[in-house]
N, C-alpha and C positions, 0 to 999 in steps of 0.2 A: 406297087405304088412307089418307084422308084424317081418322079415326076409328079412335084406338088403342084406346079403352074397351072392356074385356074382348076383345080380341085375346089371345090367348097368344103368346108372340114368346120366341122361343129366339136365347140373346149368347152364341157363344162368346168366350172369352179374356176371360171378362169379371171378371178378377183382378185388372186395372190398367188404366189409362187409357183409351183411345175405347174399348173394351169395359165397361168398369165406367161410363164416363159415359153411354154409349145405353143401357144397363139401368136407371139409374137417371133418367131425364130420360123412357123409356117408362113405368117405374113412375109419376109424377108425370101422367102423360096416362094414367092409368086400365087400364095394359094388365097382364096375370097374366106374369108372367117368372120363363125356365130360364135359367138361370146356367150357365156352368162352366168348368173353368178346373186347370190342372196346379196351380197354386200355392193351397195349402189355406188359410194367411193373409191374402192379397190375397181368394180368395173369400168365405169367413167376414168378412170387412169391405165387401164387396159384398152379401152376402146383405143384413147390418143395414142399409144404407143404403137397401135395396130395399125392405124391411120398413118401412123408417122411412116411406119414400116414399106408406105404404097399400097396397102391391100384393099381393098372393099370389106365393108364389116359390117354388121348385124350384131346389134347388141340389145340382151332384156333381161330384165330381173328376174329370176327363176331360184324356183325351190324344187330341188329333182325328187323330192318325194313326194310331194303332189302331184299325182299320175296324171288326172286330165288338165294338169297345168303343162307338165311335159308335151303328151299327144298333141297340145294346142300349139305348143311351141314348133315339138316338128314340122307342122301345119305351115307356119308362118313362116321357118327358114327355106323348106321348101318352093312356097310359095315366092318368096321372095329371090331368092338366087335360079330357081327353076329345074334345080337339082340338087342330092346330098349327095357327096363319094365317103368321107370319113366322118365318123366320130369318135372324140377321144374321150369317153367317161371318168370325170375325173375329180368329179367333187366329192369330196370326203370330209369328216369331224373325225375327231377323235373323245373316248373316256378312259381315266384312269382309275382302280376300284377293283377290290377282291369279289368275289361275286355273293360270297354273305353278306356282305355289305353295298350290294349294289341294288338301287330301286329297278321294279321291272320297266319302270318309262327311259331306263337309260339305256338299258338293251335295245330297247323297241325304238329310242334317237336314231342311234347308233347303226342298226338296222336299216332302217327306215332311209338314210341316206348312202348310207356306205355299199348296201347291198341294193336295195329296193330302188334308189337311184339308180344304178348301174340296169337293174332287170329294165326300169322305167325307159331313158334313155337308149336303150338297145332296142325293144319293143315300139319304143316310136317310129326310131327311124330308120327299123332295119326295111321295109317295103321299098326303103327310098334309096338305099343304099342299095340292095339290089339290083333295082330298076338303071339306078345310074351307069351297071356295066362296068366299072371299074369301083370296086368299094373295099372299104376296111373300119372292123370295127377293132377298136385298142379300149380294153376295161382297164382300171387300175387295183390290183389287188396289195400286195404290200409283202416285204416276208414274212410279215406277221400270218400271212396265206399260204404260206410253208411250213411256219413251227411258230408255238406257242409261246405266249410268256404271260407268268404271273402278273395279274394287275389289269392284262389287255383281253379279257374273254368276252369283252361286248364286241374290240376291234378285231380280236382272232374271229370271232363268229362269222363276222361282217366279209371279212377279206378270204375266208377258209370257201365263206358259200359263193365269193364273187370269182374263184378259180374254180369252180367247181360246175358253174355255172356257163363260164366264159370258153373253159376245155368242151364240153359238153357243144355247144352254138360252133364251135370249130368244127368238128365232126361229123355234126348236124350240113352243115356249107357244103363241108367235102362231098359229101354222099348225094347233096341236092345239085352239085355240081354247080353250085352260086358262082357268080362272078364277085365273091365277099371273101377277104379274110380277113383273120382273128385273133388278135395278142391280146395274151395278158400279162400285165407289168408289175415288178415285184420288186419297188422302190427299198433299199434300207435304209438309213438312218439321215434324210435330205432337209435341207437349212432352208423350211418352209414353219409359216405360222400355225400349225395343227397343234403341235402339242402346246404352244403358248395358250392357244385357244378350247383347248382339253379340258373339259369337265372329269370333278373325279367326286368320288364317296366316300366315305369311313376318313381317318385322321390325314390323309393326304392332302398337303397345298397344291394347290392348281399351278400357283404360282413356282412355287419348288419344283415342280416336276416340269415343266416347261423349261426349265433356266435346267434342270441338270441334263433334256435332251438335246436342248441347243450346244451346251459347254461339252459335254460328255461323246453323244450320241449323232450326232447330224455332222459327219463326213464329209458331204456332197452338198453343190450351193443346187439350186434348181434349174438352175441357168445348163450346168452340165449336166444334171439329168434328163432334160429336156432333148438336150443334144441324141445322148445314151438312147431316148424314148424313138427319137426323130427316126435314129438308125436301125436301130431293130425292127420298127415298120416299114422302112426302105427295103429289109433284108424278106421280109414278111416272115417274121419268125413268131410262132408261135408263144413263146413264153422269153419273157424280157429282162434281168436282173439286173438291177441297179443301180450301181455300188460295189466295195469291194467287200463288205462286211455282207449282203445280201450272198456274193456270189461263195463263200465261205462258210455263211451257215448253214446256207443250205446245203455244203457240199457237208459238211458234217454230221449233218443230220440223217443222210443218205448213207453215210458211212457208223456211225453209233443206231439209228432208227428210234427207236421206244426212248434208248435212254436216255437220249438230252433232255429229258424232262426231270428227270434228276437232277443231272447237271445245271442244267438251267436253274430249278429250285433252289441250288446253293449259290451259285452265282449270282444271280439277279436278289435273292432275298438279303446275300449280303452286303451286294454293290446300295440298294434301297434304304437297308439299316445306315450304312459308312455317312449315305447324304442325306440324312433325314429325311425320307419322304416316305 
């Protein structure tokens, strides 16, 4: 996929940040783009930029964990452009919450879109994507889909099973000898509204922990990971890393294995106590 030019490319979550910036950075490389997205004002101000951009666009309100809201959707992009090549899976929430203290509907949110969006949207349109002859599917899993942290066991769950899943549908291609490949992206710490918008449980501010990911933790604006995203699917690389703090944990992690969970435990529990949250 070295050549966006009339590609048709499907962004979910593309309401806000790395979803709104690879719609719009694809619109700019000549490609037709579906949109969509829970949030009807973040989309409506996506679509214009898309427009603005010259592209052709398709745009609808969508909740990717609503399965036969998806399948219906595929329905409609297809139908309407007359073919799929990409999709970029990319809607996601986030929760913050020790897991004693975490309700089981927060897991099952968290799930339900982070992961079961991804299987949903991949399942819709992968027929279509084949068919097309030249296709790529790009999941987004998170480094949190490399190694773990205290607080994020709804979001490690979510992103552990979406690399898991996404490596798997790789191999699966190869061996069926699809005209489809398959990345997964492993953003780290990028200047999008997830954790602003981050439910959490037990004594944690919502609000606290948003402002200390922004201040502290979001390195990258979305605009240049968008970029990062762009290239790695031009390269057709199988697995994506984001960031310099993504490319670094993970190398660490590969080099200590078990134990950065240790590590990590005093680190992160003290970094949590210094800011209150």
């Amino acid at each position: 996929m070295k050549d966006f030019r009339n590609k048709v490319i499907v962004v979910t979550g593309a309401g806000s940040g790395m979803g709104r910036d690879l719609a719009v950075q694809l619109a700019r490389r000549g490609a037709k783009i579906a949109i969509s997205d829970v949030d009807p004002n973040g989309l409506a101000e996506t679509e214009r930029l898309v427009k603005e951009a010259g592209a052709e666009v398709h745009s609808q309100l969508l909740n990717v964990a609503e399965r036969e809201a998806v399948l219906e959707y595929a329905d409609a992009v297809a139908g309407h452009f007359g073919t799929v090549n990409v999709i970029f899976n990319n809607a996601g929430i986030a929760h913050h919450g020790e897991v004693e203290h975490t309700e089981f509907k927060d897991i099952e949110r968290v799930m339900d879109v982070d992961y079961w969006g991804v299987v949903n949207g991949t399942k819709a349109f992968l027929p279509y994507i084949i068919a097309s002859g030249d296709g790529h599917i790009v999941n987004t899993s998170s480094l949190f889909g490399l190694l773990s942290q205290p607080g994020q066991a709804a979001y490690n769950s979510a992103k552990f099973a979406v690399r898991g899943f996404t490596e798997a549908l790789n191999q699966e291609m190869i061996i069926a000898k699809h005209p489809v490949k398959v990345t997964c992206v492993h953003p780290g710490g990028i200047k999008t509204a997830i954790a602003r918008n981050a439910t959490t449980s037990g004594d944690h501010d919502a609000k606290a922990v948003g402002e200390f990911f922004d201040k502290h933790l979001a390195t990258m604006t979305s605009e240049k990971a968008a970029r990062v995203i762009i290239k790695g699917v031009e390269k057709n690389q199988a697995r994506v890393l984001v960031g310099a703090d993504a490319k670094v944990l993970d190398l660490s992690v590969r080099l200590v294995a078990s134990k950065y969970q240790s590590i990590g435990a005093r680190v992160v529990g003290w970094g949590m106590a210094k800011a209150g949250i």
